[in-house]
C-alpha positions as CSV (number, residue, x, y, z in Angstrom):
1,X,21.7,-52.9,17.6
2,X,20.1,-55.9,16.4
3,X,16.9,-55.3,18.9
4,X,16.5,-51.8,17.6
5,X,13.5,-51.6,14.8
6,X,14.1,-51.3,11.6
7,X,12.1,-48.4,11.2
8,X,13.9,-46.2,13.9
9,X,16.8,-47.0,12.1
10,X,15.6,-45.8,8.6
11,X,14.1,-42.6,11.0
12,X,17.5,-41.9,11.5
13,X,19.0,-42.3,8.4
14,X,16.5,-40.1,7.2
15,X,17.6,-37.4,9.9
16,X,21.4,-38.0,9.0
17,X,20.4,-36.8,5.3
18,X,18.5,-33.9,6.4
19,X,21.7,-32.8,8.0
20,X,23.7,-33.6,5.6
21,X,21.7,-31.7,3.2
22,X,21.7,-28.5,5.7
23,X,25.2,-28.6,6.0
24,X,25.9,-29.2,2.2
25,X,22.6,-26.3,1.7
26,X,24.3,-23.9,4.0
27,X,27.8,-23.8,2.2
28,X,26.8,-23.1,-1.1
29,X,24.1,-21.0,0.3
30,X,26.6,-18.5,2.4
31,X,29.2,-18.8,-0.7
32,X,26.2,-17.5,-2.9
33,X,25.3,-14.5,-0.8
34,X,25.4,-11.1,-2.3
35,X,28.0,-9.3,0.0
36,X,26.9,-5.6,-0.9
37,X,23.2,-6.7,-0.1
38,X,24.5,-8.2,3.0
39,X,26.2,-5.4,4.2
40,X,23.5,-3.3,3.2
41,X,21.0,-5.5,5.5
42,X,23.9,-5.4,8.6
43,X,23.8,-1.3,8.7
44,X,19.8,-1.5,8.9
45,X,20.6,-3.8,11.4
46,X,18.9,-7.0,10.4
47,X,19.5,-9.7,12.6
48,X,20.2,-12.7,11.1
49,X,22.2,-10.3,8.1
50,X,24.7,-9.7,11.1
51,X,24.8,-13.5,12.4
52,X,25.7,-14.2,8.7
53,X,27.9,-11.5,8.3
54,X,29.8,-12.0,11.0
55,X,30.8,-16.0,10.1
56,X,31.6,-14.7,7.1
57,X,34.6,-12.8,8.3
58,X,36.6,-16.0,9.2
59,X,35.4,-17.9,6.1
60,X,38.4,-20.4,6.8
61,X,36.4,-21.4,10.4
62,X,32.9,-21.7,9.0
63,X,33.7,-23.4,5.9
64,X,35.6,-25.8,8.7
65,X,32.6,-26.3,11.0
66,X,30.3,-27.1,7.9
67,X,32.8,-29.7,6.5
68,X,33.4,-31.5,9.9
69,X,29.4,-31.8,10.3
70,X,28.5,-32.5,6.7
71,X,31.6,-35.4,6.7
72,X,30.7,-36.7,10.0
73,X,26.9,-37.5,9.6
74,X,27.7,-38.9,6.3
75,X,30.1,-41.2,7.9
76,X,27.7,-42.2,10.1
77,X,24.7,-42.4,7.8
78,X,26.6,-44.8,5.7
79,X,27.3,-46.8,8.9
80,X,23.9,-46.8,9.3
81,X,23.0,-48.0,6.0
82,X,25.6,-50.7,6.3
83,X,23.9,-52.0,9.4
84,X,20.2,-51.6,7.9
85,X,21.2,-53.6,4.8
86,X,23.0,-56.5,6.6
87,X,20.3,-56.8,8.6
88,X,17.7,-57.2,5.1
89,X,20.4,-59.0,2.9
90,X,22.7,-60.4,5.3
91,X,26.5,-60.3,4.6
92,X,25.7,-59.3,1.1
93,X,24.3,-56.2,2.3
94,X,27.3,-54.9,2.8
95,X,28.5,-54.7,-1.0
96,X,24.6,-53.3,-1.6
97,X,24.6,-50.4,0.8
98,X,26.8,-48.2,-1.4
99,X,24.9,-48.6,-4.4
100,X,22.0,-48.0,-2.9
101,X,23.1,-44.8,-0.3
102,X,25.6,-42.8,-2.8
103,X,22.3,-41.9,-5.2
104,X,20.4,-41.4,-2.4
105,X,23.1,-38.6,-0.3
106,X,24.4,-37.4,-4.0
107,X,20.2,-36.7,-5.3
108,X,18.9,-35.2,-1.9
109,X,22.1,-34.5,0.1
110,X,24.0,-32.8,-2.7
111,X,22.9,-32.1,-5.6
112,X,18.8,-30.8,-4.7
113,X,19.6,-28.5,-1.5
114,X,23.0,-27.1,-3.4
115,X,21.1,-25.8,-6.4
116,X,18.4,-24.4,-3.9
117,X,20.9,-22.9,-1.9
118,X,22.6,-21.6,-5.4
119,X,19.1,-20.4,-6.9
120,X,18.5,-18.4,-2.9
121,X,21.0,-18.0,-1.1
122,X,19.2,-15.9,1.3
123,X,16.1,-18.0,2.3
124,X,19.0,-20.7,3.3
125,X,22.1,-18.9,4.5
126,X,19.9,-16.6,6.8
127,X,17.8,-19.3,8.8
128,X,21.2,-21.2,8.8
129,X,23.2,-19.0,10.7
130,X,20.9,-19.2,13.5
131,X,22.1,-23.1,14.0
132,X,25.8,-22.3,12.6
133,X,27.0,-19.6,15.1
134,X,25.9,-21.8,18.1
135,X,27.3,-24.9,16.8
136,X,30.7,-23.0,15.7
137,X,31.0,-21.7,19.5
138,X,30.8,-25.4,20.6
139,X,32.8,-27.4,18.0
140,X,35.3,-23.9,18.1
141,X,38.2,-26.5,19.5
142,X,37.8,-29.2,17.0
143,X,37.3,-26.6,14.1
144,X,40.3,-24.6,15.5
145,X,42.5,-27.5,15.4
146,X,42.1,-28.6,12.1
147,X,42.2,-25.5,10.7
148,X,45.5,-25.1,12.0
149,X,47.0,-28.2,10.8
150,X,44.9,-27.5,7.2
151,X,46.2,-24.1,7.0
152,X,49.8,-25.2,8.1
153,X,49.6,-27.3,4.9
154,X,48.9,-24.4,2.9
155,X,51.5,-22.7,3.9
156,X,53.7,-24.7,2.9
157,X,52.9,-23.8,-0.7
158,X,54.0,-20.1,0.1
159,X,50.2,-18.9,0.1
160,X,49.6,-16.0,2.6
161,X,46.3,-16.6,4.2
162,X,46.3,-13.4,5.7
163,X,46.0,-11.7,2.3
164,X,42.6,-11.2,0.7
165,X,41.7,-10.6,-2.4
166,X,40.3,-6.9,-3.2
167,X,37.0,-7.7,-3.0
168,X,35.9,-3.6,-4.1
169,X,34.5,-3.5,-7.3
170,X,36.1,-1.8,-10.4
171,X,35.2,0.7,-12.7
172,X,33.9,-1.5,-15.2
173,X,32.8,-3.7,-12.8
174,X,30.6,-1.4,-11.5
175,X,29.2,-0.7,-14.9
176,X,28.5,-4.1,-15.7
177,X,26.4,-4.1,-12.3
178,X,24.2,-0.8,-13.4
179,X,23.5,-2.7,-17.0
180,X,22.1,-5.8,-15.4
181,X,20.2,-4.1,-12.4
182,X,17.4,-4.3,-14.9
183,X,14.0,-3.0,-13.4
184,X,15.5,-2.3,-10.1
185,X,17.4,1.0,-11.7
186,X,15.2,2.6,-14.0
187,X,16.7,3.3,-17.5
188,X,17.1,7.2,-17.2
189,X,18.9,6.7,-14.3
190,X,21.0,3.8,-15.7
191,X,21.8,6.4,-17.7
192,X,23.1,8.9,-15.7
193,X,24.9,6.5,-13.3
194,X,26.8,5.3,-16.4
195,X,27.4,8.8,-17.6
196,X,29.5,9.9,-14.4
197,X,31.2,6.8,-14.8
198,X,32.5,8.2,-18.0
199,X,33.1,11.7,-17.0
200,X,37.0,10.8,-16.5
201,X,37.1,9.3,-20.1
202,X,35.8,12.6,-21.3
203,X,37.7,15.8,-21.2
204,X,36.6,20.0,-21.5
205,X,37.8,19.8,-24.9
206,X,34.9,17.8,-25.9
207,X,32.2,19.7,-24.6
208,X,33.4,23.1,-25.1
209,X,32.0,25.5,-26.9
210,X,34.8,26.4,-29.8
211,X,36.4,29.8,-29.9
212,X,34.9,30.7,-32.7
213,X,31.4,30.4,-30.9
214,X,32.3,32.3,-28.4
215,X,30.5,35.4,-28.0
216,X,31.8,38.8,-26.3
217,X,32.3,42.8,-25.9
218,X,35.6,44.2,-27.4
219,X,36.0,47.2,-25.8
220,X,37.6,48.7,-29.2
221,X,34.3,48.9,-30.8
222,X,32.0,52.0,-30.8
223,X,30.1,52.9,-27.7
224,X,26.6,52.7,-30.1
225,X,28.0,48.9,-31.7
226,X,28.4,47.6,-27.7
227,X,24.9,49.2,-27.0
228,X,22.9,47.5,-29.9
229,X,24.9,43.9,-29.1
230,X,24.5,44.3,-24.9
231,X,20.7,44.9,-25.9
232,X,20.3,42.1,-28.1
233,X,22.1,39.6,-26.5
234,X,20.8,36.2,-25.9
235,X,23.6,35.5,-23.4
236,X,23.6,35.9,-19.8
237,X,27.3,35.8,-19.5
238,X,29.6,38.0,-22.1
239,X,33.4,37.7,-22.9
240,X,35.0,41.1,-22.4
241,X,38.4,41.6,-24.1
242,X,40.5,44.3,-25.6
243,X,40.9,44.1,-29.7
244,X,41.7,40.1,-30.0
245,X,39.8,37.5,-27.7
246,X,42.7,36.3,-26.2
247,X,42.9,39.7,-24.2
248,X,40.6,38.7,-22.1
249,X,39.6,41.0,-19.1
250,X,37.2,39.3,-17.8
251,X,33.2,38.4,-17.9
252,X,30.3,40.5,-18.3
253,X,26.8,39.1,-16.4
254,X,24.3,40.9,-18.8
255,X,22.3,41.8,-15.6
256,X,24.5,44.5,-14.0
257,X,24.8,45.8,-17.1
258,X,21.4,46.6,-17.3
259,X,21.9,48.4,-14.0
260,X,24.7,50.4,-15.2
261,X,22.8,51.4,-18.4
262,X,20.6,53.0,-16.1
263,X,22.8,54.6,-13.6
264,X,24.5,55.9,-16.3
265,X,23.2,58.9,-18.1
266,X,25.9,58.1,-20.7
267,X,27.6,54.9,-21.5
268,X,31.6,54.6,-21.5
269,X,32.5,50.9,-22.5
270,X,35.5,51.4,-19.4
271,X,32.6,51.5,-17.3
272,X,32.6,47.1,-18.1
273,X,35.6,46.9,-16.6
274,X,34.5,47.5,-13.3
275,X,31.8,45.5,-13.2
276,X,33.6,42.6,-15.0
277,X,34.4,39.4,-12.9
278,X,38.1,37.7,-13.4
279,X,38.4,35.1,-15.7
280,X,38.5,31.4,-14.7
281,X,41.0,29.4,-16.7
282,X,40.6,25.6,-17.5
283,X,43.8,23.6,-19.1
284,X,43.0,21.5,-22.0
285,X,43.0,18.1,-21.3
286,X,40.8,18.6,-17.8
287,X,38.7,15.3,-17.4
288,X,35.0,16.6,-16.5
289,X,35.1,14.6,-13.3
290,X,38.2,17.3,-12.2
291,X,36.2,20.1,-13.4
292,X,33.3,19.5,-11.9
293,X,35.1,19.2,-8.7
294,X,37.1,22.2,-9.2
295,X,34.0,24.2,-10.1
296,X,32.3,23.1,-6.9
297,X,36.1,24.2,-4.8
298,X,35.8,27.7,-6.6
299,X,32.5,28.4,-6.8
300,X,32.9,29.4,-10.5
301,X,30.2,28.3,-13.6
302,X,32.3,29.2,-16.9
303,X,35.7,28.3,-17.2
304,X,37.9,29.3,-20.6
305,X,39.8,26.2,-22.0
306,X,43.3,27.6,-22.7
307,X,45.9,25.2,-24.2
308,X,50.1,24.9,-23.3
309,X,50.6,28.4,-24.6
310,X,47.7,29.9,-23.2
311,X,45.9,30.6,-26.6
312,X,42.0,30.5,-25.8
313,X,40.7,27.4,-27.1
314,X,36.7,27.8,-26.3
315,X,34.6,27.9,-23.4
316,X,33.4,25.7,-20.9
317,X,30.3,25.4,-18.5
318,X,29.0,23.9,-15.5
319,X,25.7,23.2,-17.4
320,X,27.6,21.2,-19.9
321,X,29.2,18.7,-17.5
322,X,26.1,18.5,-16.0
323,X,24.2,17.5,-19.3
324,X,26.7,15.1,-19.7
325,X,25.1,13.0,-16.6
326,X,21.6,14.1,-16.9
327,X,21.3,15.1,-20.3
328,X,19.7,18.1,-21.8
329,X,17.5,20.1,-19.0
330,X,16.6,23.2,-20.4
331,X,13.7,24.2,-23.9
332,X,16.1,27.3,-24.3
333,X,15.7,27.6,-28.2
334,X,19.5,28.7,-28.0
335,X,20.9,25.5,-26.7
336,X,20.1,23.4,-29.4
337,X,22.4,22.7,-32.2
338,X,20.9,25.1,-35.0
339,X,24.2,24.1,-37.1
340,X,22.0,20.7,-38.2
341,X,18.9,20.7,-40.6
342,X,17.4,17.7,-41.5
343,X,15.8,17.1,-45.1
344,X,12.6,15.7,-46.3
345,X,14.5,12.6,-47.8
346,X,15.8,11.8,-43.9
347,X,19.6,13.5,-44.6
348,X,21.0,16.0,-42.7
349,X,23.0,19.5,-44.0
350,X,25.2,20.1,-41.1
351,X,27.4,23.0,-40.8
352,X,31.0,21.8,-40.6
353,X,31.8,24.1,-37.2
354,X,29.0,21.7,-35.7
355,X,30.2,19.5,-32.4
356,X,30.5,15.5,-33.0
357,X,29.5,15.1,-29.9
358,X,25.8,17.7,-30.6
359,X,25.2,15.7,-34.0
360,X,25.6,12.3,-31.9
361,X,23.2,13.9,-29.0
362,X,20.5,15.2,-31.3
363,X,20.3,13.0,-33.9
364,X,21.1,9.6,-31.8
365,X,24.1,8.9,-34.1
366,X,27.3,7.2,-33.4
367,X,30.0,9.4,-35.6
368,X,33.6,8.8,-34.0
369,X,34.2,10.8,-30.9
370,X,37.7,10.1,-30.8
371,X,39.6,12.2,-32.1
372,X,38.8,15.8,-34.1
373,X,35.6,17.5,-32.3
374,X,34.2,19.0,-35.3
375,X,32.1,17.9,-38.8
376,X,34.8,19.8,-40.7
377,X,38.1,18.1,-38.4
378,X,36.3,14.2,-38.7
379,X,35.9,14.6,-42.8
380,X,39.7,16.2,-43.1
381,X,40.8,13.0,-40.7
382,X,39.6,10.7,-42.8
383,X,40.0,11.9,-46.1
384,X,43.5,13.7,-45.1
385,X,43.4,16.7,-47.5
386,X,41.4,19.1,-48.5
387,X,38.1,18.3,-50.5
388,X,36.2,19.9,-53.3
389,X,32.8,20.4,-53.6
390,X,30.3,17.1,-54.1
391,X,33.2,15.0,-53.0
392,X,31.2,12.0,-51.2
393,X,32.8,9.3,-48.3
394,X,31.7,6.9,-45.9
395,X,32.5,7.3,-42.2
396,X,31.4,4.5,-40.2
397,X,27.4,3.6,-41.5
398,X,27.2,7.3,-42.2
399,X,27.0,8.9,-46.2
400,X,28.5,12.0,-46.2
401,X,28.4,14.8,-49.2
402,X,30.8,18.0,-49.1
403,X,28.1,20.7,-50.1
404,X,30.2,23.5,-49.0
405,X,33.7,24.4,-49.2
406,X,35.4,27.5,-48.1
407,X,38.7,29.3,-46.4
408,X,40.3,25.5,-47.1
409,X,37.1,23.8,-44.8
410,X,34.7,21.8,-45.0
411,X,31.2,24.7,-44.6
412,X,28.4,22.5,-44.8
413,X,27.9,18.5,-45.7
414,X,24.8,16.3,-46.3
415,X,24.8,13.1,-44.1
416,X,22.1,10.1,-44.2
417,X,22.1,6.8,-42.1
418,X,23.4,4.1,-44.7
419,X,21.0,0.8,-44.6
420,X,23.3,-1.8,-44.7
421,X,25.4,-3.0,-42.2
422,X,28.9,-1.2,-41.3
423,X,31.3,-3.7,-42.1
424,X,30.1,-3.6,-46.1
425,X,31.4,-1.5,-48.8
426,X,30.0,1.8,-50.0
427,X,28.3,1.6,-53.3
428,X,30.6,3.1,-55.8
């Protein structure tokens, strides 16, 4: 060793590094790796995605074959700097060497190619696996045996190496994951990724529209009353029932009633009957994920929410689930909330019947949702009796006036945004 030049020496040192560096690069890099991106790269068949992908699935043997390579050159590159330094200092060299080497492996060894490989993962794992899956072929007996005697000692511990943590995402996992896609999703669709995630928190009851919204044909009425309403309804879709709406028969499509009408040289209101469709029936409680499924399974678009006793609690639609992901889709005058009137001074007069859940979507608020559905059910919650007329409370960061009471509700109230922050007290 003592012929060999000092400068093929430090030449290999400097080699020994550069592996060490690759080995210690390569760990962190396929560690790092984005394993829905990788899978995503194996099924459009990208080669080195599938070279990675498939060390990855014994994670015990690869981390194995980069700790025996990364260990071994270090061992010998600190041989070799033991050697190189004895040969400058002499038998002093030998306390130097590790002064001078640990800096040197821990700076461009460690610490630089880990943070790379941390920072892209990709741009290192990928090339890497072309040198990885050869070497772990060849050094498959050394890694296998220490991995048997390392994983023996685990065992011993009562640690199951056959059981892998779920690595599926959650719920809010997932969520977290749409939020910080940033510019790769854009915001609208964000949106409506975040708002099927949320359809099982929601339920019909919250998106129905109330019974006493609901608009239909009681066959009790005079033949000339069911004329003048079939002719100026704004409804494509009619309740048909018998004296009270919870005798329901069933529902009236405004277009084959146009048909009959002229058919018919007079008009009998039996005549609905036949031409009615059966009602569909929802349970409260449904979450809108279930209903939307089960309005896919029976082909249906209008469903009547009907509680434990099977009084008729309001309707709901397969438009309104779908605004829930999407949001509004449609200039029909009709579907807004005409309930809500804003004011010069920036306040609102909403009618009491008005949903939480329409103010919140029209206005951009943030009243409770939890809870009543109604204007009139919130301000009863809160203030837990019935209120007079000009009796003012704060819900949330929201002012709210009773302008209207009537029939022991709440008819109409004036809300305005407060300035100030929520968690201060009203002004008296």
């Amino acid at each position: 060793m003592d012929d060999i030049p000092l400068y093929i020496l430090f030449s290999t040192l400097a080699v020994l590094i550069l592996m060490s560096a690759f080995f210690s690069s390569s760990e962190t890099g396929m560690m790092a790796l984005n394993r829905y991106r990788l899978q995503h790269l194996v099924k459009n068949k990208q080669y080195s995605a599938i070279l990675t992908n498939a060390l990855l699935q014994k994670p015990d043997r690869l981390i194995g074959l980069i700790l025996i390579g990364n260990n071994l050159v270090n061992f010998l590159a600190v041989s070799l700097a033991t050697m190189i330094a004895v040969r400058i200092y002499g038998d002093i060299g030998i306390a130097i060497a590790p002064f001078i080497l640990t800096p040197v492996i821990l700076i461009f060894a460690e610490i630089a190619p880990k943070t790379f490989a941390a920072v892209k993962p990709e741009r290192v794992a990928f090339p890497a696996a072309y040198i990885l899956t050869p070497l772990l072929k060849i050094g498959y007996p050394l890694v296998w045996a220490f991995n048997k005697i390392s994983n023996g000692f685990i065992s011993l511990f009562g640690i199951d190496l056959e059981e892998r943590g779920d690595s599926s995402l959650s719920r809010e996992e997932l969520r977290t994951v749409v939020r910080e896609a940033g510019s790769l999703i854009p915001r609208r669709h964000q949106r409506m990724l975040l708002s099927i995630l949320d359809l099982e928190k929601e339920s019909v009851d919250g998106i129905m529209v109330p019974r006493h919204d609901l608009v239909g044909i009681n066959l009790d009425d005079p033949p000339d009353e069911i004329i003048a309403q079939l002719t100026n309804c704004q409804h494509t879709r009619l309740l048909l029932y018998r004296g009270s709406i919870d005798k329901i028969i069933g529902m009236l499509h405004v277009r084959h009633v146009l048909s009959l009408l002229r058919e018919k040289a007079e008009f009998n209101p039996e005549d609905l009957v036949k031409i009615a469709t059966e009602p569909y029936f929802v349970p409260e409680g449904t979450p809108l994920h279930t209903q939307l499924l089960n309005f896919q399974r029976q082909k249906k678009r209008i469903g009547l929410v009907v509680d434990e006793y099977g009084v008729i609690l309001g309707l709901v639609t397969l438009e309104g689930i779908l605004e829930e992901i999407v949001g509004e889709f449609t200039t029909d005058i009709q579907t807004f909330d005409l309930d809500i009137h804003p004011q010069e001074d920036g306040s609102c007069i909403i009618d009491g019947t008005a949903s939480i859940r329409d103010i919140n979507r029209q206005l951009n608020w943030h009243l409770p949702v939890k809870g009543p559905k109604t204007l009139n059910g919130l301000i009863l919650e809160r203030l837990e009796s019935i209120p007079e007329t000009g009796i003012s409370l704060r819900i949330d960061n929201y002012a709210v006036e009773i302008t209207q009471v009537a029939d022991n509700a709440v008819k109409t109230a004036r809300i305005s945004v407060l300035q100030n922050k929520p968690g201060k007290s009203p002004h008296p």
